[in-house]
Each structure stands twice: as C-alpha cells, then as structure tokens.
mmCIF file of the N, C-alpha and C atoms, coordinates in Angstrom:
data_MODEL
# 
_entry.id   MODEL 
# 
loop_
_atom_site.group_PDB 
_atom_site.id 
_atom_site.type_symbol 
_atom_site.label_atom_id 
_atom_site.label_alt_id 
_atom_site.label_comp_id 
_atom_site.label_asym_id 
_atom_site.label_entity_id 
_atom_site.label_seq_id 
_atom_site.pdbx_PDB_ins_code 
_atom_site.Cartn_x 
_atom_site.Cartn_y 
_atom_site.Cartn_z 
_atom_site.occupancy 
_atom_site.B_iso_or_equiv 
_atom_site.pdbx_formal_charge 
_atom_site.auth_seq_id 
_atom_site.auth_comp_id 
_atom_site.auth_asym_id 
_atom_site.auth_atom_id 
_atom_site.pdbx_PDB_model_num 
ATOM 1   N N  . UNK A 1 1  ? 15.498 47.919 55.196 1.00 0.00 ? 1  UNK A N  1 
ATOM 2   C CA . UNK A 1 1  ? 14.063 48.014 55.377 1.00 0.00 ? 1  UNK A CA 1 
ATOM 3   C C  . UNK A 1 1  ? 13.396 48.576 54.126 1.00 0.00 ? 1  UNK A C  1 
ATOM 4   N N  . UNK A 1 2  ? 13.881 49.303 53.479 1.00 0.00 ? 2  UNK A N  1 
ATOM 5   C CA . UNK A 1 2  ? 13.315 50.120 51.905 1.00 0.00 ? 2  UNK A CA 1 
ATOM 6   C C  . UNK A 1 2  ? 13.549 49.071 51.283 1.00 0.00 ? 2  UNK A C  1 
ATOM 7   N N  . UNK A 1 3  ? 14.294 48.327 51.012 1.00 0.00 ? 3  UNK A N  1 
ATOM 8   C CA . UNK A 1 3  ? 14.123 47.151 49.817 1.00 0.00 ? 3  UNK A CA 1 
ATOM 9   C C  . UNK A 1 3  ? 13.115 46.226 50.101 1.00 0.00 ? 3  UNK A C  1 
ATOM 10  N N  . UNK A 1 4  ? 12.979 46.150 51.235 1.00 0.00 ? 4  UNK A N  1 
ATOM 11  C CA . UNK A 1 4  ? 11.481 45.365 52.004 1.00 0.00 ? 4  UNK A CA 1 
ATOM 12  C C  . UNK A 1 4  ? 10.190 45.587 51.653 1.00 0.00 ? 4  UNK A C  1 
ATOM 13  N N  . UNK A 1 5  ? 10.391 47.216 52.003 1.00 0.00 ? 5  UNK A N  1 
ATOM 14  C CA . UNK A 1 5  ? 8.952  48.008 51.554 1.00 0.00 ? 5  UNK A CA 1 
ATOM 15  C C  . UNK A 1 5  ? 8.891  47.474 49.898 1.00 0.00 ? 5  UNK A C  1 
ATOM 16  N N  . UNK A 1 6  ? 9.893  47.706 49.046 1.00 0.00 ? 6  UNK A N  1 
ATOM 17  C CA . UNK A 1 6  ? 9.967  47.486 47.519 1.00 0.00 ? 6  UNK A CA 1 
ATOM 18  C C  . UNK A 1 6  ? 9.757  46.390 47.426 1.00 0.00 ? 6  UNK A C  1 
ATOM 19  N N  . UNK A 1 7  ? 9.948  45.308 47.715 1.00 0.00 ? 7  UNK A N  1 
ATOM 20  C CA . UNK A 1 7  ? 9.501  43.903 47.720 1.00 0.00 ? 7  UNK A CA 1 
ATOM 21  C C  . UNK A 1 7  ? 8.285  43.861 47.757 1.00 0.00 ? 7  UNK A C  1 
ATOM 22  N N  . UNK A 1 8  ? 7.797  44.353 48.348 1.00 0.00 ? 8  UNK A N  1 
ATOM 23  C CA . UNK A 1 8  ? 6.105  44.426 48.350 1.00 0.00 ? 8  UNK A CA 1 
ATOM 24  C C  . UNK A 1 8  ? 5.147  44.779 47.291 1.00 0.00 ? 8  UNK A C  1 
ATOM 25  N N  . UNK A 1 9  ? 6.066  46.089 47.347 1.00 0.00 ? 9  UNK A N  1 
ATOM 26  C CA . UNK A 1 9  ? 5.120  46.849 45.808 1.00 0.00 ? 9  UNK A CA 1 
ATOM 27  C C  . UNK A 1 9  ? 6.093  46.941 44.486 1.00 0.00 ? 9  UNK A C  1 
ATOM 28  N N  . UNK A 1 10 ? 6.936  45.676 44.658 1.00 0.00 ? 10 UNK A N  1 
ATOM 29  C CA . UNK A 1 10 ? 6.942  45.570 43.054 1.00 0.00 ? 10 UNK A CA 1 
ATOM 30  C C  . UNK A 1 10 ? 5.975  44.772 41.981 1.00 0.00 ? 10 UNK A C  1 
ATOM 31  N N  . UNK A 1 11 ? 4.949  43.979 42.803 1.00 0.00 ? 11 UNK A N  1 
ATOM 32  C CA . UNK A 1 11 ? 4.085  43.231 41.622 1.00 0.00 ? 11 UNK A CA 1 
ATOM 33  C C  . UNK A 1 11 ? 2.901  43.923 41.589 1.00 0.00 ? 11 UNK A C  1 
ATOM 34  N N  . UNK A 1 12 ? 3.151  45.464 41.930 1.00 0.00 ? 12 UNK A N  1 
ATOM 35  C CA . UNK A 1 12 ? 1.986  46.506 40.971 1.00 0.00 ? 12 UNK A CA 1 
ATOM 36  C C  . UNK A 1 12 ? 2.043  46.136 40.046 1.00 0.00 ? 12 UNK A C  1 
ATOM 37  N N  . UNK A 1 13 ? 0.620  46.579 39.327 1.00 0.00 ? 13 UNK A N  1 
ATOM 38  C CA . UNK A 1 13 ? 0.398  46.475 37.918 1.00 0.00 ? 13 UNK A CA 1 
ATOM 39  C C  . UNK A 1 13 ? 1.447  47.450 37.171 1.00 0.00 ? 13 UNK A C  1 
ATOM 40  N N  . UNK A 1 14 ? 2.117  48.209 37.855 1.00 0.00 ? 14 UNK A N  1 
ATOM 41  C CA . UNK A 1 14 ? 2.864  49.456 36.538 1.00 0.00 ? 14 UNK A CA 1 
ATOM 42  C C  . UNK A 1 14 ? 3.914  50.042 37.395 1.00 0.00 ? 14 UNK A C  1 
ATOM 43  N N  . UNK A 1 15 ? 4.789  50.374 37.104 1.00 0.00 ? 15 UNK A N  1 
ATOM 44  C CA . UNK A 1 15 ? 6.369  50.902 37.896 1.00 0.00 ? 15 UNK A CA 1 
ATOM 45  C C  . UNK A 1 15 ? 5.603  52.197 38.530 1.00 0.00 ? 15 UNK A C  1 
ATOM 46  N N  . UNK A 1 16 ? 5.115  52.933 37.426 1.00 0.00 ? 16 UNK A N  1 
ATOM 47  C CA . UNK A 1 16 ? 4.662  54.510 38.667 1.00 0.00 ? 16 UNK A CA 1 
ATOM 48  C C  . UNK A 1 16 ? 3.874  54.061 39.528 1.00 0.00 ? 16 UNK A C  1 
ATOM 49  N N  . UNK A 1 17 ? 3.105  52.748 39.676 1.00 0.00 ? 17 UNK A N  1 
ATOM 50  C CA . UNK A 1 17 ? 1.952  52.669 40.919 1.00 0.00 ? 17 UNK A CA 1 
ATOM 51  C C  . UNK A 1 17 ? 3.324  51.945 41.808 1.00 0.00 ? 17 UNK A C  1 
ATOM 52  N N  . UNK A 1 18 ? 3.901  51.353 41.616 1.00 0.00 ? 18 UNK A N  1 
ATOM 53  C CA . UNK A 1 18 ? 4.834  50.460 42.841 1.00 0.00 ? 18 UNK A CA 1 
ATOM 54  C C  . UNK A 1 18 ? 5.712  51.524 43.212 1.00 0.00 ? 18 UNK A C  1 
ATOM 55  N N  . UNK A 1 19 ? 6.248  52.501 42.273 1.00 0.00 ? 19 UNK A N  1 
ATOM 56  C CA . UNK A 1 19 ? 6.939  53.875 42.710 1.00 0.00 ? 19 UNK A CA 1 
ATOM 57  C C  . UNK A 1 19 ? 6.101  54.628 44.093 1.00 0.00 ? 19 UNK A C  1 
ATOM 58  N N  . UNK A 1 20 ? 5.028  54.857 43.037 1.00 0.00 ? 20 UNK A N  1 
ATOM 59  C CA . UNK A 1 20 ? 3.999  55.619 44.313 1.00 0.00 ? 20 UNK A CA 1 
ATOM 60  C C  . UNK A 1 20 ? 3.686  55.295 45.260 1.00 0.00 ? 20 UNK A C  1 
ATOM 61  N N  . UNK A 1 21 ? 3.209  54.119 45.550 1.00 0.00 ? 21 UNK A N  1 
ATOM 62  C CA . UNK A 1 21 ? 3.231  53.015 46.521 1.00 0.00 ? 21 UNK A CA 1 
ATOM 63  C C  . UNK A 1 21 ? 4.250  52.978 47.591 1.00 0.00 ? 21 UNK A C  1 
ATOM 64  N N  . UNK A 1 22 ? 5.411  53.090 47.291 1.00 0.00 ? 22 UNK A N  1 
ATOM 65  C CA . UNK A 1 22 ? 6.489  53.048 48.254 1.00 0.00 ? 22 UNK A CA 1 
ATOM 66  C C  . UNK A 1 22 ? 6.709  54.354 48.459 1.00 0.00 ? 22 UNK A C  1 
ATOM 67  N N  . UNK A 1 23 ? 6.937  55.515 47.681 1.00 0.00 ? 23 UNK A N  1 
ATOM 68  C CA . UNK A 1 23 ? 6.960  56.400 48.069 1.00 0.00 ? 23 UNK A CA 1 
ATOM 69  C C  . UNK A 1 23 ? 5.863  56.925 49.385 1.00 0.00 ? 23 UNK A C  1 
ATOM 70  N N  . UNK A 1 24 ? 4.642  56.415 48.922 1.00 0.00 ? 24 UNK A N  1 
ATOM 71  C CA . UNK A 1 24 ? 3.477  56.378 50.246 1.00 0.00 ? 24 UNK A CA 1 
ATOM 72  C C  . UNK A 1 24 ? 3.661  56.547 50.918 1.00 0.00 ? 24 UNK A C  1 
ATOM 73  N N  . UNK A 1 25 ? 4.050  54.774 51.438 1.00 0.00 ? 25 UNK A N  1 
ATOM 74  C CA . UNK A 1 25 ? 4.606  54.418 52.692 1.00 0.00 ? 25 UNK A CA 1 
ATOM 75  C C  . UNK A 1 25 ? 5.693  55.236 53.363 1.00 0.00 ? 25 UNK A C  1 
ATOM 76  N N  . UNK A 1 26 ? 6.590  55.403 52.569 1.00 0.00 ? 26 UNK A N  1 
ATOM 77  C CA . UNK A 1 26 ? 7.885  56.023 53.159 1.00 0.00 ? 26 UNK A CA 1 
ATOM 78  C C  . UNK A 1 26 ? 7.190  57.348 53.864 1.00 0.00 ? 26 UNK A C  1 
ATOM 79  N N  . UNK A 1 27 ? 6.109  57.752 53.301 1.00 0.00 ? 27 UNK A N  1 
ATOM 80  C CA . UNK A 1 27 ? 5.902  59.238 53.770 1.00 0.00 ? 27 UNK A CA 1 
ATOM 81  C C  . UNK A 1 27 ? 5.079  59.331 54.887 1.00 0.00 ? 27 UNK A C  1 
ATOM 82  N N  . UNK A 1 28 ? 4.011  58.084 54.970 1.00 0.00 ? 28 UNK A N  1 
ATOM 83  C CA . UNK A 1 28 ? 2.659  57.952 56.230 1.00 0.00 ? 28 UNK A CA 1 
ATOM 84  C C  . UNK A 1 28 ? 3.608  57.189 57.615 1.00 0.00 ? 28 UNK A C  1 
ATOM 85  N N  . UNK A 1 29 ? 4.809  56.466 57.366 1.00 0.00 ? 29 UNK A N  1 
ATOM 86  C CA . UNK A 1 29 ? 5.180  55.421 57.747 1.00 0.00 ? 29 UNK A CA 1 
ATOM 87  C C  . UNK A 1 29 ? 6.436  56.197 58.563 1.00 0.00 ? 29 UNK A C  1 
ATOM 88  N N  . UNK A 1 30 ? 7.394  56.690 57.619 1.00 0.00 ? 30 UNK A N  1 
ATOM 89  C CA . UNK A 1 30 ? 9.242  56.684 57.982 1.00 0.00 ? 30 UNK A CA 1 
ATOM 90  C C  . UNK A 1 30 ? 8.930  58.183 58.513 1.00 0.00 ? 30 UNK A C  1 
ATOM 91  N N  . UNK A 1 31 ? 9.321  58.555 59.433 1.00 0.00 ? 31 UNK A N  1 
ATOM 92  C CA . UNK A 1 31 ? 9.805  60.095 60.259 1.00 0.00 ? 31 UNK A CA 1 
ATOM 93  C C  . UNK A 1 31 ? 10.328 60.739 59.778 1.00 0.00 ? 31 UNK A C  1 
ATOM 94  N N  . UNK A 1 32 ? 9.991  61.988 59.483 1.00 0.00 ? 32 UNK A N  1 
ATOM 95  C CA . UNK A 1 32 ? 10.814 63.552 58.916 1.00 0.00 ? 32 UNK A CA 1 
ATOM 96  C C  . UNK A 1 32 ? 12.668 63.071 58.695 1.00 0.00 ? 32 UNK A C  1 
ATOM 97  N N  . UNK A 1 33 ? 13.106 62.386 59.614 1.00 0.00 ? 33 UNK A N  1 
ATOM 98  C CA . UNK A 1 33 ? 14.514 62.221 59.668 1.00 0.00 ? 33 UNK A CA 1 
ATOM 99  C C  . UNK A 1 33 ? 14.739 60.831 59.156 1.00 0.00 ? 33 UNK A C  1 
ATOM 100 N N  . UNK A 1 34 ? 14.335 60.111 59.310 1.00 0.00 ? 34 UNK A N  1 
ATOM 101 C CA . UNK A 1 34 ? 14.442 59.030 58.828 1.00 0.00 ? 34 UNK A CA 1 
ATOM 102 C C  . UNK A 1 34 ? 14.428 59.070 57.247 1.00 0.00 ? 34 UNK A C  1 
ATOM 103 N N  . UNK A 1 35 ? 13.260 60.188 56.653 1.00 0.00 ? 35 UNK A N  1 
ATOM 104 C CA . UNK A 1 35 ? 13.272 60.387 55.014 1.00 0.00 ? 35 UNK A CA 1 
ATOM 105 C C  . UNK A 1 35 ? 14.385 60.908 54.718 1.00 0.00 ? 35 UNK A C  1 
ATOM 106 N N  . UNK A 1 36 ? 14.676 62.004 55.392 1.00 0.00 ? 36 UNK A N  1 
ATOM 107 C CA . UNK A 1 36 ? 15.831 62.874 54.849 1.00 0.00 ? 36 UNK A CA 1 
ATOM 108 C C  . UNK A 1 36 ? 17.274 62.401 54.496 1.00 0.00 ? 36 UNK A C  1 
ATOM 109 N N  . UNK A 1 37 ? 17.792 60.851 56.023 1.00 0.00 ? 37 UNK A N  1 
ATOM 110 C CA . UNK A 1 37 ? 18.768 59.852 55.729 1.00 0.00 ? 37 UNK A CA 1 
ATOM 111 C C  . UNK A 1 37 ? 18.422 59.428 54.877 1.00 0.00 ? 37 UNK A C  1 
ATOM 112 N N  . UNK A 1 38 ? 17.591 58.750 54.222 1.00 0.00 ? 38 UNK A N  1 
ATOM 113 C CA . UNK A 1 38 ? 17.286 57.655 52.709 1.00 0.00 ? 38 UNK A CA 1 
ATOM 114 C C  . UNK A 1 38 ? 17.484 59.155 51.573 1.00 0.00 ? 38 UNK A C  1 
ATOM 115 N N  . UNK A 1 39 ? 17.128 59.749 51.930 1.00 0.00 ? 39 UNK A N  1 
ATOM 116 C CA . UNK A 1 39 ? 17.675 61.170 50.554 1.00 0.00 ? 39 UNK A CA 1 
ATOM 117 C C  . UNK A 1 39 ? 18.914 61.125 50.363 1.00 0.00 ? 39 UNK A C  1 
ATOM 118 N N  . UNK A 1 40 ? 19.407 61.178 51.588 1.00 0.00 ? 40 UNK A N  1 
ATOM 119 C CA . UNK A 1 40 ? 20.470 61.686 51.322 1.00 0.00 ? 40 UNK A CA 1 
ATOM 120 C C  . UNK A 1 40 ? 21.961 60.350 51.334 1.00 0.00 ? 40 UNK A C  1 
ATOM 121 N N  . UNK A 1 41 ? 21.591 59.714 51.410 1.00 0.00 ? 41 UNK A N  1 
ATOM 122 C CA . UNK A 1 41 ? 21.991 58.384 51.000 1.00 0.00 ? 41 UNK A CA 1 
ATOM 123 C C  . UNK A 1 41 ? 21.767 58.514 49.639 1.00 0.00 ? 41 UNK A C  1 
ATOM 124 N N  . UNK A 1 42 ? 20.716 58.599 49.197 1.00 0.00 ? 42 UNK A N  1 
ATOM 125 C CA . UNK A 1 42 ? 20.530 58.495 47.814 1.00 0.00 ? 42 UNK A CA 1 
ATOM 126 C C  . UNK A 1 42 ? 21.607 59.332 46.998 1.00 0.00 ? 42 UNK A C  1 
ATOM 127 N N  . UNK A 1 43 ? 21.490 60.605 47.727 1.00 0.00 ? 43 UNK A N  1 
ATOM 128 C CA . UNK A 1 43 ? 22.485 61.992 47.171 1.00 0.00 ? 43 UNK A CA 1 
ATOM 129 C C  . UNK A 1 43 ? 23.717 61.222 47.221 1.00 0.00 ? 43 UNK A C  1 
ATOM 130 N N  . UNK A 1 44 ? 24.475 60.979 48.204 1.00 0.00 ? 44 UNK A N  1 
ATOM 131 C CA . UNK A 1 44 ? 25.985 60.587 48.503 1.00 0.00 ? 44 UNK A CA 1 
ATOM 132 C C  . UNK A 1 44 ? 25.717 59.432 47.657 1.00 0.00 ? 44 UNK A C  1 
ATOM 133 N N  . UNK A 1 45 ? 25.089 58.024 47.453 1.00 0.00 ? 45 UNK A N  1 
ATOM 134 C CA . UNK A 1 45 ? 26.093 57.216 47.172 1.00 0.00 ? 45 UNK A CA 1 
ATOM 135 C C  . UNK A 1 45 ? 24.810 56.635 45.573 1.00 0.00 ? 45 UNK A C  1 
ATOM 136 N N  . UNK A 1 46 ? 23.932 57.483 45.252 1.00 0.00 ? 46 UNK A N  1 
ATOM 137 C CA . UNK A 1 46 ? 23.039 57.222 44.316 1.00 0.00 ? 46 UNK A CA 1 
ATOM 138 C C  . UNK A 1 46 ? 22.442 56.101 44.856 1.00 0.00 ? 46 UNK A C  1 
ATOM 139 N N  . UNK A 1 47 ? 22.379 55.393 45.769 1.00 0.00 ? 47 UNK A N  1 
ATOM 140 C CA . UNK A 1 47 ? 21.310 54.582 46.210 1.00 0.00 ? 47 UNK A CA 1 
ATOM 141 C C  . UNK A 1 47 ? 21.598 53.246 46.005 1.00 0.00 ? 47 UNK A C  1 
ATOM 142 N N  . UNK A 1 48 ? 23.231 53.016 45.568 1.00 0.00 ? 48 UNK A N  1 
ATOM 143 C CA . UNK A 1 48 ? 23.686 51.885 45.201 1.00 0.00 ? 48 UNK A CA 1 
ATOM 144 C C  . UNK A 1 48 ? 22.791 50.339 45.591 1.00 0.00 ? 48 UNK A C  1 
ATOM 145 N N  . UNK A 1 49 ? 22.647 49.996 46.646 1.00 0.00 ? 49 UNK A N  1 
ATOM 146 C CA . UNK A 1 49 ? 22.105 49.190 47.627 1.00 0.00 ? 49 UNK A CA 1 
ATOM 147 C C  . UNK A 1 49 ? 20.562 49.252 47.500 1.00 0.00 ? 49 UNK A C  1 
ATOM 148 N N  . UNK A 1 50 ? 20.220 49.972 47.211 1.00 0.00 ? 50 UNK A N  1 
ATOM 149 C CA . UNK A 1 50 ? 18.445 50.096 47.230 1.00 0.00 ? 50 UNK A CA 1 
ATOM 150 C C  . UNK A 1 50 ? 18.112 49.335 45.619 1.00 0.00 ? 50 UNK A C  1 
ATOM 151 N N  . UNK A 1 51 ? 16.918 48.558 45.802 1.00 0.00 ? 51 UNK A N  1 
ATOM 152 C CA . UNK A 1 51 ? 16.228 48.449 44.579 1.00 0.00 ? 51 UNK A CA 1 
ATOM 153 C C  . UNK A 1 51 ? 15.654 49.562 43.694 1.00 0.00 ? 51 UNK A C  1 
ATOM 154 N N  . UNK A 1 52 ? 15.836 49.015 42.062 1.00 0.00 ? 52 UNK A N  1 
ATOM 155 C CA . UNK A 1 52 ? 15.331 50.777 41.107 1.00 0.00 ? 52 UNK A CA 1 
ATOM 156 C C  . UNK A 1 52 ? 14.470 50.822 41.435 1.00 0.00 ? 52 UNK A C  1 
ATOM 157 N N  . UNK A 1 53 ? 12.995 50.503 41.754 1.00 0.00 ? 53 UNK A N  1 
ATOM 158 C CA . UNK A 1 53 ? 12.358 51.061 42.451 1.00 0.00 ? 53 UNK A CA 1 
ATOM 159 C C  . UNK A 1 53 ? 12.292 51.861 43.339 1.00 0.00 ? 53 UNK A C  1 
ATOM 160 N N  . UNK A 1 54 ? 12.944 51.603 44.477 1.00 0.00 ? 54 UNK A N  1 
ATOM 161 C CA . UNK A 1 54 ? 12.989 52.320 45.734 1.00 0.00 ? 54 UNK A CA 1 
ATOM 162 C C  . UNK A 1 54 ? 13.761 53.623 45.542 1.00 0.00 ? 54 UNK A C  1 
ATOM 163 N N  . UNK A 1 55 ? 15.107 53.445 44.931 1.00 0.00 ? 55 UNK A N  1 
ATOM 164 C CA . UNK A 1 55 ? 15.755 54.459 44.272 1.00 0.00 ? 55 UNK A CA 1 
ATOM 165 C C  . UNK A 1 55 ? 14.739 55.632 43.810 1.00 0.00 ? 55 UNK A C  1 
ATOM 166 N N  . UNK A 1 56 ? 13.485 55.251 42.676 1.00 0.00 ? 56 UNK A N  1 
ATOM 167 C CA . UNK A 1 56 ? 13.025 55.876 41.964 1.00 0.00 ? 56 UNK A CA 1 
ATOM 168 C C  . UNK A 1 56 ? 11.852 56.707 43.281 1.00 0.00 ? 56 UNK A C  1 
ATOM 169 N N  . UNK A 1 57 ? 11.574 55.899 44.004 1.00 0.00 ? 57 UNK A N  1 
ATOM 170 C CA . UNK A 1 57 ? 10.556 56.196 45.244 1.00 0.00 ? 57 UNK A CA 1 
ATOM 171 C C  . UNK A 1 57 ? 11.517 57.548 45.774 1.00 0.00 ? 57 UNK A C  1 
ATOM 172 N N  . UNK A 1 58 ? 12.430 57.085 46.129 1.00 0.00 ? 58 UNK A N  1 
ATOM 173 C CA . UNK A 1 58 ? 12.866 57.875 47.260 1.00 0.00 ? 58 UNK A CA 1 
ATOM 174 C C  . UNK A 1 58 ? 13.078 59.795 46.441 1.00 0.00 ? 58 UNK A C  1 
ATOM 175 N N  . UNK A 1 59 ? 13.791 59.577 44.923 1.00 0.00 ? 59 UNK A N  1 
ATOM 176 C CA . UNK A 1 59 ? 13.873 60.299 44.067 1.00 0.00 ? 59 UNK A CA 1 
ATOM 177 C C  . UNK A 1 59 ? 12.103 61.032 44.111 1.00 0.00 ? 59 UNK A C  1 
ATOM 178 N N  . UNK A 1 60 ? 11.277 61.170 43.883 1.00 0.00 ? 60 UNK A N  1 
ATOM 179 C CA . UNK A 1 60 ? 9.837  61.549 44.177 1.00 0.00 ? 60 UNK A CA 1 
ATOM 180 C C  . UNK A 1 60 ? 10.166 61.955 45.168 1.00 0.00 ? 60 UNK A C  1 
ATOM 181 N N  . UNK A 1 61 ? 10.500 61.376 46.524 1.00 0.00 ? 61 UNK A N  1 
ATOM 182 C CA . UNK A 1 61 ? 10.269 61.871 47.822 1.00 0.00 ? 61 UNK A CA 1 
ATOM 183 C C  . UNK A 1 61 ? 11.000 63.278 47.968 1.00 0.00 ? 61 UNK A C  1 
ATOM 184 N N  . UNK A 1 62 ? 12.234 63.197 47.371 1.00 0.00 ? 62 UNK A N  1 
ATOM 185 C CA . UNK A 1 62 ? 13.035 64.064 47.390 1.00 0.00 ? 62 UNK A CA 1 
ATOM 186 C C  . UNK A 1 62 ? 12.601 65.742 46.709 1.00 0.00 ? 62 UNK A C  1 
ATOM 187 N N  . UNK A 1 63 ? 11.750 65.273 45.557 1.00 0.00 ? 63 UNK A N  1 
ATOM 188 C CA . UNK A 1 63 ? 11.041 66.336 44.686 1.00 0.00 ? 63 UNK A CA 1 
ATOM 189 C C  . UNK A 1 63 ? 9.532  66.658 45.069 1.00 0.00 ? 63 UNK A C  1 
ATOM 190 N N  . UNK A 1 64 ? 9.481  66.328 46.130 1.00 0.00 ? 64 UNK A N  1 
ATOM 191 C CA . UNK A 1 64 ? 7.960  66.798 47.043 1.00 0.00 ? 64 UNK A CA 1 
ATOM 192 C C  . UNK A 1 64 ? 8.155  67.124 48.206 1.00 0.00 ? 64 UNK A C  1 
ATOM 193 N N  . UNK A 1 65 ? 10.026 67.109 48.785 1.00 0.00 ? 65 UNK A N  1 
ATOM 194 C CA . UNK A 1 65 ? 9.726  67.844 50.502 1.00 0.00 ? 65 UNK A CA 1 
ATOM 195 C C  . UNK A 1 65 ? 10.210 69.192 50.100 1.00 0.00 ? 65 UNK A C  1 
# 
C-alpha cells in the first residue's frame, strides 16, 4: 500500500514535495500503529521493498514522532 501512496506522489514537481506528500498522507491517513510497523520495517530490513521515495517518507516520519 506505501508504494501505492508513492506512485502517486512521485510526479511532484521536486523529491522533498513527493517526500512530504507521502509522508502527509501516511500521517492524516495510516494509524499510530500502522506508522510505527512501516518504521520499523524500515529499521529491520532498511525498507528493501518500498520505493526511495517512500523509504525517504517514512525516514521523516520516523524523525517527527
């Protein structure tokens, strides 16, 4: 579903707006627990599977809870 969201906002005009963008969503959108699994996915396996974007989204998310 995060590579989904990233699909969307990768044809921002600029990587930090499609970053921010998904990061957004993830935050108005995905549940306290639901963020914390995509963190920590990220932590354990660096996010292998996720687009650099989303990677980079979720990384933000991580440095603002």
């Amino acid at each position: 579903m995060a590579n989904q969201i990233g699909d969307f906002f990768k044809n921002y005009p600029t990587t930090e707006e499609a970053v921010e963008g998904i990061a957004n969503h993830l935050r108005k959108f995905w549940s306290p627990s639901m963020r914390q699994r995509i963190i920590g996915y990220v932590e354990k396996t660096e996010g292998g599977d996720l687009a650099p974007l989303v990677r980079l989204a979720v990384e933000k998310l991580k440095s603002s809870s």
